[in-house]
C-alpha positions in Angstrom: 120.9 50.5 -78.7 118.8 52.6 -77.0 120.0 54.6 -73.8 117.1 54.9 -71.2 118.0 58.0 -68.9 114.8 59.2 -66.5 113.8 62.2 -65.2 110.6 64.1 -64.1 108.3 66.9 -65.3 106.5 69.3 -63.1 102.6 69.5 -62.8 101.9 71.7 -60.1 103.4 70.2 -57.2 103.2 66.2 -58.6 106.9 64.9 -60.0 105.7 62.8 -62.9 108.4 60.5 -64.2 109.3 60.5 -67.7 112.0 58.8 -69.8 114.4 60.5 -71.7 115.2 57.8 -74.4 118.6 58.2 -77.1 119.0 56.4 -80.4 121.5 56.6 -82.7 120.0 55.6 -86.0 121.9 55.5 -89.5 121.4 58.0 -91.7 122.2 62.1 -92.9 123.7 63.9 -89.3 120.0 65.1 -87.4 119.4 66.0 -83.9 115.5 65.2 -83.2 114.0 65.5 -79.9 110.1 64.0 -79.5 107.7 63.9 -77.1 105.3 67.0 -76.8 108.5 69.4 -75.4 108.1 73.1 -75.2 110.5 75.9 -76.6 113.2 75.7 -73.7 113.2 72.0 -73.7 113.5 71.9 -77.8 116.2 74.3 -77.1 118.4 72.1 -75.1 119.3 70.3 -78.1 122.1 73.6 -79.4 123.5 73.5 -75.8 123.8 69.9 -75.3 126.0 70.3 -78.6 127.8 73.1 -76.8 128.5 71.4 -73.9 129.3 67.7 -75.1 131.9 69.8 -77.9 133.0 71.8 -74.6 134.5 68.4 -73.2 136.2 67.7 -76.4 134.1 65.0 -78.3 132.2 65.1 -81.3 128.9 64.1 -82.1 128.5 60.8 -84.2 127.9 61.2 -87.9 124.2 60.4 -87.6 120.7 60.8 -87.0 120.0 61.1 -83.1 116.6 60.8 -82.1 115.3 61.9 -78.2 112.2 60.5 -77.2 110.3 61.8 -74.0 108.5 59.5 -73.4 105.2 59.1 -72.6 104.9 61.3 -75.1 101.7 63.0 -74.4 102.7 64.6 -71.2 103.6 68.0 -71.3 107.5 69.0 -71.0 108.8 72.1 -69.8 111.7 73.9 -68.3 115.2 73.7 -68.7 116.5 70.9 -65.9 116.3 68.3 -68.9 119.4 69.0 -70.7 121.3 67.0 -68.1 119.1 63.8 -68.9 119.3 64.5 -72.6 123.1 64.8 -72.6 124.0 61.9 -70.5 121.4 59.9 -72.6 123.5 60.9 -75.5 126.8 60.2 -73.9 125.5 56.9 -73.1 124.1 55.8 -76.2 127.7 57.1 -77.6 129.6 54.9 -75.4 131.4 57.3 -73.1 129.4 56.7 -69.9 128.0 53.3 -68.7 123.6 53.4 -69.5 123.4 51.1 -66.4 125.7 53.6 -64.4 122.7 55.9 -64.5 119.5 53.3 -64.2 119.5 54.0 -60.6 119.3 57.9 -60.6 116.5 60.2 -61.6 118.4 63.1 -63.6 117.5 67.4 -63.8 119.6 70.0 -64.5 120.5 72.9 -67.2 123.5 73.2 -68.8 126.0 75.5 -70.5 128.1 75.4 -73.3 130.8 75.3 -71.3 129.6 71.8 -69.6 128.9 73.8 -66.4 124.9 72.6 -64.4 122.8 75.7 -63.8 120.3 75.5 -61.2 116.7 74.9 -62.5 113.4 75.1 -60.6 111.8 71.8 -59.2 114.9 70.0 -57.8 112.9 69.4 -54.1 110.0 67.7 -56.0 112.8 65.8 -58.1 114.2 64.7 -55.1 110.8 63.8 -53.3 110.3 61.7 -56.3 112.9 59.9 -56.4 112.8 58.6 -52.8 109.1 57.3 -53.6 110.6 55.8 -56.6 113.8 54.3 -54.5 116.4 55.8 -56.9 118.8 58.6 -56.5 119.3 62.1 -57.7 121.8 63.6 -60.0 120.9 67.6 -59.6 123.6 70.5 -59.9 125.8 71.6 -57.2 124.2 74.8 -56.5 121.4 73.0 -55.3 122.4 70.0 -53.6 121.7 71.1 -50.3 117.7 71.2 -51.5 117.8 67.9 -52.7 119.5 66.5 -49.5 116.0 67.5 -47.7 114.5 64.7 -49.8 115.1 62.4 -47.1 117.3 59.1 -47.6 118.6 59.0 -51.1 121.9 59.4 -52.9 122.2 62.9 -54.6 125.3 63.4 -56.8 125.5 67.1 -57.0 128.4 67.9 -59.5 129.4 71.4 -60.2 129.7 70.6 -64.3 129.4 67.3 -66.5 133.3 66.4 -66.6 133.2 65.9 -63.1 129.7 64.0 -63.1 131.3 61.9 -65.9 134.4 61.3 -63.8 132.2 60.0 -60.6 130.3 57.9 -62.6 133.5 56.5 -63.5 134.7 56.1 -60.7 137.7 58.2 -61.2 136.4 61.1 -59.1 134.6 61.3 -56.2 132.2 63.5 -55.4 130.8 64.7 -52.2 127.5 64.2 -50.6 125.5 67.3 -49.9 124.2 68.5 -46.5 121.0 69.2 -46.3 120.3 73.0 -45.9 119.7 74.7 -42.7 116.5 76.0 -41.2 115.5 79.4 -40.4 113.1 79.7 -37.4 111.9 82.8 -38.3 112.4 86.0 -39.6 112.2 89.9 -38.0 109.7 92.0 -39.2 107.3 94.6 -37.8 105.6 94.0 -34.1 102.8 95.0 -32.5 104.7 97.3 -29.7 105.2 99.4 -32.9 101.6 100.6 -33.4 100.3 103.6 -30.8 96.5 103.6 -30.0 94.4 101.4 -32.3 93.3 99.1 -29.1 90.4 97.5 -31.3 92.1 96.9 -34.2 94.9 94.7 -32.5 92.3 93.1 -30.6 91.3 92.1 -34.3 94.6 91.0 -35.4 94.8 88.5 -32.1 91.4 86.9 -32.5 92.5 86.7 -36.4 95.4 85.0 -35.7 94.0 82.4 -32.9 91.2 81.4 -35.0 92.8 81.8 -38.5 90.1 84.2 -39.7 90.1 86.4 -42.5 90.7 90.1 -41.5 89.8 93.7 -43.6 90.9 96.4 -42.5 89.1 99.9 -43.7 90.2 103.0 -42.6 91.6 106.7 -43.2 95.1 107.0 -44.9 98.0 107.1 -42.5 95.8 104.8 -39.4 98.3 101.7 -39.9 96.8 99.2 -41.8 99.2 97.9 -43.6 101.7 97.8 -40.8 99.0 96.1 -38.0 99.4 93.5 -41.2 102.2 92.9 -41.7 102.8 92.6 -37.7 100.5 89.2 -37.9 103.0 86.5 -39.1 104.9 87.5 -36.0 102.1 86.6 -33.6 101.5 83.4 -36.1 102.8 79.7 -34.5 105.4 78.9 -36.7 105.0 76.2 -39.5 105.7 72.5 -38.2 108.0 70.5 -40.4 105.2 69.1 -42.5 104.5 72.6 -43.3 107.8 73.9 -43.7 108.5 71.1 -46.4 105.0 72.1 -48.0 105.7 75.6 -48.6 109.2 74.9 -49.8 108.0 72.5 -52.3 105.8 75.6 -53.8 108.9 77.7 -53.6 110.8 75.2 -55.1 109.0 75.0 -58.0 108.5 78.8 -58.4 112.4 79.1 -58.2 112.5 81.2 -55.3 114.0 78.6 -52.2 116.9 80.5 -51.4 120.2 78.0 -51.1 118.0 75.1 -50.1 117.1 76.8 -46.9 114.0 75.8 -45.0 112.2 78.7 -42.7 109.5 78.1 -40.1 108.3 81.5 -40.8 104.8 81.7 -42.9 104.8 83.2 -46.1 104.0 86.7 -45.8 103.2 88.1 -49.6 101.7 92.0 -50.7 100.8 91.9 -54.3 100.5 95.5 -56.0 97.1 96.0 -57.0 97.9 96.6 -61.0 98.3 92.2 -60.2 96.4 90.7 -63.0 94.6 87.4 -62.4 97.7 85.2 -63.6 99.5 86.5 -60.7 97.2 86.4 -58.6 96.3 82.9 -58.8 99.0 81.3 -61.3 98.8 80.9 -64.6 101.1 82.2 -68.0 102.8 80.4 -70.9 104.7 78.3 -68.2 102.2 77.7 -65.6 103.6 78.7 -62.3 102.0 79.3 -58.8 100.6 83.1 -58.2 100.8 84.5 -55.0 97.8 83.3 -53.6 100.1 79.7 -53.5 103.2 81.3 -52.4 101.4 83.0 -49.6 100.1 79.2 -48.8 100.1 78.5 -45.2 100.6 81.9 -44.5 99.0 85.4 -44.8 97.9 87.2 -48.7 97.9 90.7 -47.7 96.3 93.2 -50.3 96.6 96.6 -49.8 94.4 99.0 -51.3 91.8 96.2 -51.7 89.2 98.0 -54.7 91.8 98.9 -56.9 92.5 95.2 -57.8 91.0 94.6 -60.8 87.3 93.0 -60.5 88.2 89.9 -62.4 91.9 89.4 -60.2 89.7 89.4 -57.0 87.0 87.6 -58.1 89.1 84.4 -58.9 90.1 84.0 -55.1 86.8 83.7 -53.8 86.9 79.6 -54.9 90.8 79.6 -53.6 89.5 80.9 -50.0 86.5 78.2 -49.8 88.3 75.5 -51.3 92.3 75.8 -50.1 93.6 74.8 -53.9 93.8 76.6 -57.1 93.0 74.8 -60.0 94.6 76.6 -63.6 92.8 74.7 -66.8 94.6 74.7 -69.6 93.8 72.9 -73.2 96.9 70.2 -72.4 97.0 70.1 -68.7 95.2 70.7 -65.8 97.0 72.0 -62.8 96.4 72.2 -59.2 98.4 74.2 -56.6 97.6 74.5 -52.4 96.1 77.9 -51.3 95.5 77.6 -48.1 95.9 81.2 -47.3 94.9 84.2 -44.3 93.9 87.0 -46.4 94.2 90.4 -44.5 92.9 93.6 -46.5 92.7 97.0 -46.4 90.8 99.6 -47.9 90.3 103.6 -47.5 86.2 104.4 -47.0 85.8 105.9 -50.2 88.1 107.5 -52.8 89.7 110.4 -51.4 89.9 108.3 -48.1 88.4 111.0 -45.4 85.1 109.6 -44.9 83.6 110.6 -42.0 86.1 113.3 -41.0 85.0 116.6 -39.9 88.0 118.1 -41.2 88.5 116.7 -44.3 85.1 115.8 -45.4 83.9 114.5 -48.5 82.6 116.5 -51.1 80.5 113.8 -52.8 80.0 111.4 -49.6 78.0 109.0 -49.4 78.0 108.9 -53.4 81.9 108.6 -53.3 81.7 105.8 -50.4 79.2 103.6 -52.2 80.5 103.8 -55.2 84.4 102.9 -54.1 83.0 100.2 -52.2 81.0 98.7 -54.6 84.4 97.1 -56.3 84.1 94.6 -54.1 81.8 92.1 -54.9 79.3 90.6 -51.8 80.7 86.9 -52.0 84.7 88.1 -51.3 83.6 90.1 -48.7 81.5 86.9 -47.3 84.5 85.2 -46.7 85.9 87.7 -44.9 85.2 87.1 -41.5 86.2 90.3 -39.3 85.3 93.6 -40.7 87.8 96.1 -38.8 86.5 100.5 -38.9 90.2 101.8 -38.2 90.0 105.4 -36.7 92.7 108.0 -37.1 95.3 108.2 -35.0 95.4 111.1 -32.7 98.4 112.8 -31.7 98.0 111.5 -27.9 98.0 108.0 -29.3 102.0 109.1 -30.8 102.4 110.9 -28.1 101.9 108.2 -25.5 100.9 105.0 -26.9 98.4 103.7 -23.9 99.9 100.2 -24.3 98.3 98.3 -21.5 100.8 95.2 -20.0 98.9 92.4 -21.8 100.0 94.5 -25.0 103.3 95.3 -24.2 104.1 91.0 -24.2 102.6 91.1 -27.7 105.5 90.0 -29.8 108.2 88.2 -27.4 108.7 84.7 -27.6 106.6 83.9 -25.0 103.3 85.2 -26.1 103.9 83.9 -29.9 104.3 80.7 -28.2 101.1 80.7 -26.1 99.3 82.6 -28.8 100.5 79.7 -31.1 99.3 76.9 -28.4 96.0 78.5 -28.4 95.6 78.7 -32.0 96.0 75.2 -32.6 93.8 74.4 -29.5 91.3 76.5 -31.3 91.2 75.3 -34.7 91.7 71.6 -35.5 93.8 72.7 -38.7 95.5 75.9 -40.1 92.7 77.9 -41.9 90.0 76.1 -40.9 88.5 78.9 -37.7 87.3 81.1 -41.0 85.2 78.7 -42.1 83.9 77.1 -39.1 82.7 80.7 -38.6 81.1 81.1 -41.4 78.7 77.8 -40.4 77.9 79.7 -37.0 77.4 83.4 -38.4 75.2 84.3 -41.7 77.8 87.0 -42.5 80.9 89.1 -41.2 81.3 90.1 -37.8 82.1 94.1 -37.3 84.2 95.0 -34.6 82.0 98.3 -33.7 81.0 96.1 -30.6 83.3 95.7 -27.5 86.4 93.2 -28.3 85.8 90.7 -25.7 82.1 90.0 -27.1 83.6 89.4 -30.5 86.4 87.1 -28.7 83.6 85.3 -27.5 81.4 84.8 -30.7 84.6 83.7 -32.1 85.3 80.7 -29.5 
């Protein structure tokens, strides 16, 4: 007899479905798994001994042979151990094989018997509602799968207990969906003193979805005026709250199966190499561009990233996906991102000051600002000269009343009314201005003009 167990593996964000099929053939004692699997899923094979010895059985004197089928798809990770044991305990007898026909299966195990979370569960889920099936998933993340709308999901803490509820001699309770953050506190506005232009920027960036850099003297609050824009952002409907939890569910980062309608916010270091940058490695998993999907990519220190990293996000930028090639699989992840830079003038960073001039200017500007190629900085649509701040900027701030509403709940809820009156979808205002301007707007002019080129 052949047990039939199935389960999914993970191509970017697509669920593809894959049996997991057990034989127990006659012959000298062999454990054989099939089917184009990958070191972590060969692997599974010493702890589903582990955990199938952990409940007190033995494994049948003979050759077992795991087929995953179709068997030129790539599999990888660690969720199917699950599927692999319970095909085994079904082929064995101990469990019912039509018990489990109705349920798509993931999930790690231990040698002790006890399910480890594994990355993925959200698509799994997704999956198997399209499918009409359940989900058998580990306890820890139940509450993720619950968000799959409509479907059973068994979440057992270890494989006695999913055993005993497929028996029917335990009973095991149905998850609650986890809860929703509406947002998250983080740097405002009312923060920065002086620098009138510059949040003028930051607003029309965030209305129209426009790509934003930033270039200035050290110690003029770039990188805070950045990270203060997901805070003046509308927050992400539920479509796009479920869209940027599948991407963290599949990089493994979807804390307790907790939805936010905060965007992403992500600051790479600039040593990032291109993998990380826009996905990629043994394992192929999203890079930041794709977890900073929906919301704002913010790099800091924008010429020291290498030529190569920054050159691959030009086509994520134009095109809203990243595509990774590889020999066996091609894979494609969402990228619609608002990427906010910042950069010093030139090397030593004092451009232009009277004070602290530069020894080698403009040699030392052109040069530094020459690692950025022409077509990244065509896709970025407002060019921002940041100015030092004085000490009567600290001192007093200047915060006129229209600024002083910047960051209550009001004015993110008009500002986020306003942004989706101007722009038909998130991310498109940067390209639509593009089609209107032959290059970047600089904001040396006065910031209403610019508002207005902008509408």
């Amino acid at each position: 007899m052949v047990a039939i167990v199935s389960t999914v593996a993970y191509l970017g964000l697509e669920a593809r479905g894959v049996e997991v099929q057990v034989q127990l053939i006659p012959g000298l004692p062999a454990f054989n798994m099939v089917g184009l699997a990958d070191k972590a899923v060969g692997e599974s094979r010493e702890r589903v001994r582990g955990a199938v010895a952990g409940m007190g059985l033995a494994l049948p004197p003979k050759r077992i042979a795991v087929n995953l089928s179709p068997a030129d798809l790539p599999k990888e990770g660690s969720h199917f151990d699950l599927p692999v044991a319970l095909g085994l305990l079904a082929a064995m007898g101990v469990v019912d094989a039509e018990a489990l026909a109705d349920y798509v299966v993931v999930g790690e195990l231990g040698l002790d018997g006890r399910l480890a979370p594994s990355p993925g569960v959200l698509l799994a889920a997704l999956h198997a509602a399209e499918t009409g099936r359940g989900l058998i998933c580990p306890a820890a993340q139940g509450s993720e799968a619950a968000w799959g709308g409509g479907i059973e999901v068994v979440a057992a803490p270890d494989l006695l207990s999913l055993l005993n509820h497929l028996k029917g001699e335990q009973l095991l309770a149905p998850p609650q969906p986890g809860g929703v953050e509406e947002g998250r506190s983080g740097p405002d506005l009312r923060q920065v003193k002086g620098q009138e232009v510059a949040k003028r920027a930051l607003e029309i960036a965030a209305a129209g979805a426009h790509n934003l850099l930033f270039c200035g003297p050290p110690g003029a609050g770039k990188s805070l005026m950045a990270a203060c824009l997901p805070g003046i952002l509308p927050p992400l409907d539920p479509a796009e709250a479920l869209e940027v939890s599948m991407v963290q569910s599949v990089a493994g980062t979807l804390p307790g199966g907790t939805l936010t309608r905060a965007r992403p916010f992500r600051s790479p270091h600039h040593s990032a190499s291109m993998a990380a940058l826009t996905g990629g490695g043994l394992r192929v998993k999203p890079g930041e561009v794709s977890l900073a999907h929906l919301g704002v990519l913010f790099l800091d220190e924008l010429p020291e990233f290498g030529r190569a990293a920054l050159d691959s996000l030009r086509q994520p930028l134009e095109t809203g996906t990243v595509s990774v090639a590889r020999a066996n699989a091609h894979v494609t992840f969402p990228a619609r991102v608002q990427l906010v830079a910042a950069m010093n003038p030139c090397r030593c960073g004092h451009l232009g000051d009277a004070g602290l001039a530069c020894a080698r200017a403009p040699r030392c500007a052109a040069d530094y600002q020459a690692k950025v190629s022409g077509p990244l900085l065509d896709r970025i649509d407002l060019h921002v000269d940041v100015a030092a701040v004085s000490a009567a900027d600290v001192k007093h701030g200047s915060m006129s009343e229209y600024r002083k509403l910047v960051g209550t709940t009001p004015s993110r809820l008009r500002r986020g009314r306003a942004a989706k009156r101007f722009v038909g979808h998130y991310n498109s205002g940067s390209r639509e201005l593009s089609r209107k301007h032959a290059g970047p707007i600089s904001m040396v002019f006065d910031p209403p003009i610019i508002l207005r080129a902008a509408a």
